[in-house]
C-alpha positions in Angstrom: 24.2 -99.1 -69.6 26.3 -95.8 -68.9 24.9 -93.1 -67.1 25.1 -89.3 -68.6 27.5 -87.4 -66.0 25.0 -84.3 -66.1 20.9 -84.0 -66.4 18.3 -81.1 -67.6 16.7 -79.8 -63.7 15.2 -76.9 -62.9 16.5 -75.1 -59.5 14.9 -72.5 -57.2 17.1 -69.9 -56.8 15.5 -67.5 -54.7 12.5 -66.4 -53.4 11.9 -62.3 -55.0 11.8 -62.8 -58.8 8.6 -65.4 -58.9 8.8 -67.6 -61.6 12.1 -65.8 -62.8 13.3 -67.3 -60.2 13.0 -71.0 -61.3 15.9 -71.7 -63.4 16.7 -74.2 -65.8 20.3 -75.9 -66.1 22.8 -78.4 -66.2 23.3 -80.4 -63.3 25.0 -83.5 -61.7 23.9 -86.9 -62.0 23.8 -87.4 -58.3 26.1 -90.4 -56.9 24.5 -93.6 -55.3 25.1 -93.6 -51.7 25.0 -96.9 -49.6 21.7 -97.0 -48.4 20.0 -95.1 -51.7 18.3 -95.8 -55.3 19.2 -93.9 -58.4 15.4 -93.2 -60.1 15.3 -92.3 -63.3 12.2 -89.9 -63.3 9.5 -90.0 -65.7 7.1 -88.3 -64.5 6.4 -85.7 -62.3 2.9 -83.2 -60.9 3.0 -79.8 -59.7 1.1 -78.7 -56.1 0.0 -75.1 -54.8 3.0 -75.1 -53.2 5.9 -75.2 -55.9 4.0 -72.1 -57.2 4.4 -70.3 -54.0 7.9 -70.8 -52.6 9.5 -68.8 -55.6 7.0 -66.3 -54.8 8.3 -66.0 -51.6 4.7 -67.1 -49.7 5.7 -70.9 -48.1 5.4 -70.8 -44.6 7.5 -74.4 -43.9 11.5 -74.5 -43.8 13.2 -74.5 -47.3 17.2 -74.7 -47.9 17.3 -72.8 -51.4 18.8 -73.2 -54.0 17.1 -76.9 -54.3 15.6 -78.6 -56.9 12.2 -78.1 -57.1 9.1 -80.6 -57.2 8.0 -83.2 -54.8 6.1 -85.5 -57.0 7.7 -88.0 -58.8 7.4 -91.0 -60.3 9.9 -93.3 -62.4 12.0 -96.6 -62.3 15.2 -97.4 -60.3 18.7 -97.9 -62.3 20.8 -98.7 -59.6 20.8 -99.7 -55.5 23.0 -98.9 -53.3 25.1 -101.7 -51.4 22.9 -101.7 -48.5 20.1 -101.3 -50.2 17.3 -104.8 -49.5 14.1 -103.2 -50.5 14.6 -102.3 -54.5 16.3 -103.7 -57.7 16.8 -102.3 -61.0 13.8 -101.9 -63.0 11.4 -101.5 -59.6 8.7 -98.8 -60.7 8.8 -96.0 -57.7 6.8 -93.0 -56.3 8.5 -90.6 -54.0 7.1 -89.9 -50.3 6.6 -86.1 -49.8 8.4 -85.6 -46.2 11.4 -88.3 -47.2 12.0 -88.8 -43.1 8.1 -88.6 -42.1 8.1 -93.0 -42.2 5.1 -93.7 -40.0 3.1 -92.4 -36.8 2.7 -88.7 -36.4 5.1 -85.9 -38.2 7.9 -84.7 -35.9 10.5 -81.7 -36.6 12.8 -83.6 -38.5 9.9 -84.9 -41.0 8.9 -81.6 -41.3 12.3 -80.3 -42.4 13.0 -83.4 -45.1 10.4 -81.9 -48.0 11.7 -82.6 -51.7 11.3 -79.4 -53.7 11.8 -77.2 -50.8 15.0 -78.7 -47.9 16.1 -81.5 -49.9 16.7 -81.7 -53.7 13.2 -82.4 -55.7 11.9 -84.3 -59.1 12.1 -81.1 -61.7 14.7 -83.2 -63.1 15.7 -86.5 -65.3 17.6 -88.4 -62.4 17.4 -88.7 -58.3 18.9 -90.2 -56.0 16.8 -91.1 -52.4 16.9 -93.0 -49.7 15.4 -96.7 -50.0 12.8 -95.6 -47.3 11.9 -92.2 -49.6 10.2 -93.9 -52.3 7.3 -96.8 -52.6 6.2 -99.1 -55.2 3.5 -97.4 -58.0 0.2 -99.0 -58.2 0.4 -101.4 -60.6 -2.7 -100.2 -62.5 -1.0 -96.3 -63.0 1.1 -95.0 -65.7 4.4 -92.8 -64.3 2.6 -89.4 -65.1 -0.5 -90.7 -62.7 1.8 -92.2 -60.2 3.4 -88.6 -60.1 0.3 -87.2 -58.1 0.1 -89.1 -55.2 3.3 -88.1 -53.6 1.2 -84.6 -52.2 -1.9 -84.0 -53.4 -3.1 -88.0 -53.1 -1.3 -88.8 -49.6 -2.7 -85.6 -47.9 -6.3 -86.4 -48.9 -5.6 -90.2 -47.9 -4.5 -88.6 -44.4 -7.2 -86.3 -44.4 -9.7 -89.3 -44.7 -7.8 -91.8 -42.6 -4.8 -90.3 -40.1 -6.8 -89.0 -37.2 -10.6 -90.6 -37.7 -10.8 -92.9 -40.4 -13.5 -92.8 -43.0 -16.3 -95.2 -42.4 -18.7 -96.5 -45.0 -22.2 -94.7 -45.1 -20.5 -91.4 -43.7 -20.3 -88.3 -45.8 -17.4 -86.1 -46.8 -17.3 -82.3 -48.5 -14.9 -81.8 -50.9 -14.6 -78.1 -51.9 -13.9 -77.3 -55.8 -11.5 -79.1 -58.5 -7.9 -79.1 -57.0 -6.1 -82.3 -57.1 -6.5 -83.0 -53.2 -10.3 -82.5 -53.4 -10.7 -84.8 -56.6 -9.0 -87.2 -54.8 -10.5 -87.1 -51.8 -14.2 -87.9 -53.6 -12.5 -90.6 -55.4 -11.0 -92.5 -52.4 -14.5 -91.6 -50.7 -16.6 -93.4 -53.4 -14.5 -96.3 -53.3 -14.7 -96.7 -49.4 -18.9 -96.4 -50.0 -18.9 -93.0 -48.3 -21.7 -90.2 -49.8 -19.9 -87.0 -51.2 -21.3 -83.3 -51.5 -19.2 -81.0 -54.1 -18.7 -77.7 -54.5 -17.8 -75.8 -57.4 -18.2 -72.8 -59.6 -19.7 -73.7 -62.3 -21.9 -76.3 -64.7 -19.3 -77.8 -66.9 -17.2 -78.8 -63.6 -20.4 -79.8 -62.0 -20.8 -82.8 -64.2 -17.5 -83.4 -64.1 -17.8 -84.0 -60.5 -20.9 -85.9 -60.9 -19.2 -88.2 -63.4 -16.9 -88.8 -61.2 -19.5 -90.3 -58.4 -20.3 -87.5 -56.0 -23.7 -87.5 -54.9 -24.7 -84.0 -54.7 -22.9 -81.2 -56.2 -23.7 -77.3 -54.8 -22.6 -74.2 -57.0 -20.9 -72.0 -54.3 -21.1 -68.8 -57.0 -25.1 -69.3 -56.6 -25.5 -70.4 -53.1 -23.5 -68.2 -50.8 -25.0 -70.9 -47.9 -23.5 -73.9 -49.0 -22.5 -75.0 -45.6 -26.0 -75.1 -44.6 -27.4 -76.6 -48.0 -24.4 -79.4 -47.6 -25.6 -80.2 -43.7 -29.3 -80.1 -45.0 -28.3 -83.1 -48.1 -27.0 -85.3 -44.7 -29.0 -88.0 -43.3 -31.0 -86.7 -40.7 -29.3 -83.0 -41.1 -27.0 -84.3 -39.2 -23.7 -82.5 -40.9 -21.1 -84.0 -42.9 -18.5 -86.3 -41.0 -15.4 -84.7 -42.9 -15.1 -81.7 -44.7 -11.5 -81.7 -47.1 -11.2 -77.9 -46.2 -8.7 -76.3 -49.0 -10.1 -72.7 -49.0 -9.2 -71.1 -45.9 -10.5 -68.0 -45.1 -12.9 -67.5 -48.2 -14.3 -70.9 -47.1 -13.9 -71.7 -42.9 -16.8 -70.4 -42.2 -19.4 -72.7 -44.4 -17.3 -75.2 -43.9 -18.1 -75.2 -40.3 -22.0 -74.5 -40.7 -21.1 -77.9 -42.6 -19.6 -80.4 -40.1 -21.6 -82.8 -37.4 -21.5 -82.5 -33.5 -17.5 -84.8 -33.1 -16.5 -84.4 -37.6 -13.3 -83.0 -38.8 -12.2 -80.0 -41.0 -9.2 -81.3 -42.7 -7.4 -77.8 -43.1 -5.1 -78.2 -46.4 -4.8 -75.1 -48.0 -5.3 -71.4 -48.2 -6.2 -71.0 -51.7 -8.9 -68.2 -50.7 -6.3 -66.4 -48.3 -4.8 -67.2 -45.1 -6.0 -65.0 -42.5 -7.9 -66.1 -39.7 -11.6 -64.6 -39.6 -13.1 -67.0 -37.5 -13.6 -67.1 -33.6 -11.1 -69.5 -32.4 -13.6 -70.8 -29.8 -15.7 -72.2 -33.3 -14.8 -75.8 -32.6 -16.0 -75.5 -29.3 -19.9 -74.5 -30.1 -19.8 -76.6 -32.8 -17.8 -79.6 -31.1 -15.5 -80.4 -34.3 -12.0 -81.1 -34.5 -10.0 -78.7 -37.0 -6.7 -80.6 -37.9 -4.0 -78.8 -39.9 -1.9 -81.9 -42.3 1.3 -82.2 -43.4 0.7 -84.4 -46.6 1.3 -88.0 -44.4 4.2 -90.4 -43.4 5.7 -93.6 -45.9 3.0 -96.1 -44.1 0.0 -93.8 -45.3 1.3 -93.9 -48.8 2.1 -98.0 -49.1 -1.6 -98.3 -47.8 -3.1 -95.7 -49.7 -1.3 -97.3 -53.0 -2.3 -100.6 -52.0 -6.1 -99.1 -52.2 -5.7 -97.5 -55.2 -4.5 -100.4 -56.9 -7.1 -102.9 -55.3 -10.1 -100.3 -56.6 -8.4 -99.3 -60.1 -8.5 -95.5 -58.9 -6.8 -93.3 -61.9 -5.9 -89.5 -60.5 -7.4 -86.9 -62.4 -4.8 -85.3 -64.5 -5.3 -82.2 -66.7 -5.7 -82.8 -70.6 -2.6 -80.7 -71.0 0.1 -82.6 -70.0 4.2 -80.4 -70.2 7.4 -81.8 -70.8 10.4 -80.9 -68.6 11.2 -78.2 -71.1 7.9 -76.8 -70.2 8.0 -76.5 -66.4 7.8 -72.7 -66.1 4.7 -72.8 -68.6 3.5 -75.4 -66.7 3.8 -73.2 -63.4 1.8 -70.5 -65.3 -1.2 -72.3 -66.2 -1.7 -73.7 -63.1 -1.4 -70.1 -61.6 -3.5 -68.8 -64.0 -6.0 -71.8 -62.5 -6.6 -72.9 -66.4 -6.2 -76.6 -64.9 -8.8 -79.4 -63.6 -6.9 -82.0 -61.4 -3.2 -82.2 -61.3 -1.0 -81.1 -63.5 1.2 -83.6 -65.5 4.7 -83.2 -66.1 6.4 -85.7 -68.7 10.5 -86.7 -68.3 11.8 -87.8 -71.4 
C-alpha cells in the first residue's frame, strides 16, 4: 500500500485571532524516523486546553505553528528500523507529554506536549516515537481510545500518582467534563463512594446512572463542600476531591476534604485567580497537588484497568469529522457538550 505524499491537518497559527486562528491545510505526510511509528489516526478528542491556546490563555510552553490536538487514537502503518515494540496493524493511543515515560514530570516532559511543542493529532497521519504511544484497550473503539491521552490519564493520576485510591474511600468529582466523568468511573470500579456535583436534574441522573452515590446541585446548595463532607462516613471529609473549578470552586472544595486528603487541581474552568489564603492547607491539613496529565507507565496501567473493568469514556452524542474541527471547537466552548468530544478521521 502507497502512502498519499500530503494529509488534511489543522495548524495553530497564532495565538490573537481565536479560532481564526486554527487553520485548515495541506500538509506533509511526515517521514518514519529510525526509532518512530507512522499512525494513521482515526480518531481523535478535544480538551479545555486546545480551546485556549489559540485564544492566547495556555500558561505551559508552545512552539507555534504546530499541529494541534493531543488525543489520538489509530493504527500503525509502518515501524521504523529500530523500532521492537510495534508492527503494522498495532492499534495505538498517544501519551500526552511524549517524553514524560515514568516517575515524576521534569522540564523536558513538560516541554514535549502534542498540540502545543510538538506536532499533534488534528490530522490523518503522525509519526511518534515508539515510547509516545501505547496499546488501546481492547474493549474501545478509536474514537473512545482518543480520550484517554488527557482527560483519562490526568484523572488516573489524580486518583493514583501521589496517594492512591483505596477501596471504601470517597472521591468528589465536580460537574460533567471529561476528567471528572472519568474520574467517578475509575472510582466505582476500584469500590470507592463518589459525591457529584452538577447544575442541574437532567445531568444529575446522568451522573447517577453512571454509579455515583450522591449527587449535590451546586446551583441550589451554595454549601456543597460542607453537604459533600456531611454524606462521608463519620463526616469525616472526602479522601480526594478531582478539583477542575479553580477559583469559583477552591473554596468548597476545601470545606470538602479530610484531615491528610488531596485536592487534585486540574483546571480553571471558573477562573484562575487565587482567592484563597495560601496557609488553607495548613488548618485544614490537605495536600493541594497541581498535575500535568501523567507519564507513559500511568497510561499502560490505567489502560490495562480499563480494559480489565470494560470502562467506556463518555463521549458526547455529537461526534465531528476532521472537516468539522473548528465547529467542534465551538460547541465545546459554547459548553453544549457532556463528556468528551469526539473527533472522527476518515
Amino acid at each position: 500500500m502507497s502512502l498519499p505524499s500530503t494529509q488534511q491537518q489543522w495548524v495553530i497559527k497564532g495565538q490573537d485571532k481565536g479560532f481564526d486562528g486554527l487553520v485548515r491545510e495541506e500538509g506533509p505526510v511526515p517521514q518514519v524516523g529510525e526509532n518512530d511509528v507512522l499512525v494513521r489516526l482515526y480518531g481523535a478528542s478535544l480538551n479545555y486546553r486546545d480551546l485556549i491556546i489559540p485564544k492566547g490563555m495556555y500558561p505551559f510552553p508552545l512552539d507555534l505553528p504546530v499541529v494541534a490536538g493531543s488525543d489520538g487514537a489509530g493504527e500503525v502503518l509502518a515501524v521504523g528500523s529500530k523500532v521492537t515494540k510495534w508492527k503494522k496493524g498495532d492499534k495505538v493511543v498517544t501519551l500526552f507529554n511524549q517524553a514524560h515515560q515514568a516517575g515524576a514530570i521534569d522540564a523536558r516532559g513538560a516541554t514535549s506536549g502534542l498540540g502545543g511543542v510538538l506536532d499533534g493529532t488534528l490530522r490523518q497521519y503522525g509519526v511518534f516515537n515508539e515510547d509516545g504511544v501505547v496499546r488501546i484497550p481492547a474493549n474501545l473503539n478509536y474514537v473512545e481510545a482518543a480520550t484517554l491521552t488527557c482527560a483519562g490519564l490526568t484523572s488516573w493520576n489524580a486518583l493514583y500518582g501521589l496517594k492512591a485510591l483505596k477501596p471504601g474511600e470517597t472521591v468528589l468529582v465536580q460537574g460533567t467534563g471529561g476528567v471528572s466523568l472519568f474520574a467517578l468511573q475509575f472510582a466505582k470500579a476500584a469500590g470507592a463512594r463518589v459525591i457529584a456535583t452538577t447544575s442541574s436534574a437532567e445531568k444529575a441522573e446522568v451522573l447517577k446512572k453512571l454509579g455515583a452515590d450522591h449527587v449535590i446541585n451546586y446551583r441550589e446548595d451554595k454549601n456543597w463542600g460542607e453537604t459533600a463532607r456531611k454524606l462521608t462516613p463519620g463526616g469525616v471529609g472526602v479522601d480526594h476531591v478531582i478539583e477542575v473549578g479553580g477559583e469559583d470552586t477552591m473554596e468548597q472544595s476545601l470545606k470538602a476534604v479530610k484531615y491528610e486528603g488531596v485536592i487534585s487541581l486540574i483546571g480553571f474552568l471558573g477562573g484562575a485567580k487565587p482567592k484563597d489564603n495560601i496557609l488553607e492547607p495548613l488548618s485544614r491539613i490537605c495536600t493541594i497537588r497541581g498535575i500535568y496529565v501523567g507519564s507513559r507507565q500511568q497510561l499502560e496501567e490505567m489502560c490495562a484497568a480499563i480494559e480489565a473493568n470494560d470502562i467506556h469514556p463518555v463521549v458526547d452524542q455529537k461526534v465531528f469529522t476532521l472537516d468539522q474541527a473548528k465547529e467542534a471547537y465551538e460547541y465545546m466552548w459554547a459548553k453544549k457538550h457532556f463528556g468528551k468530544i469526539g473527533i472522527k478521521i476518515e
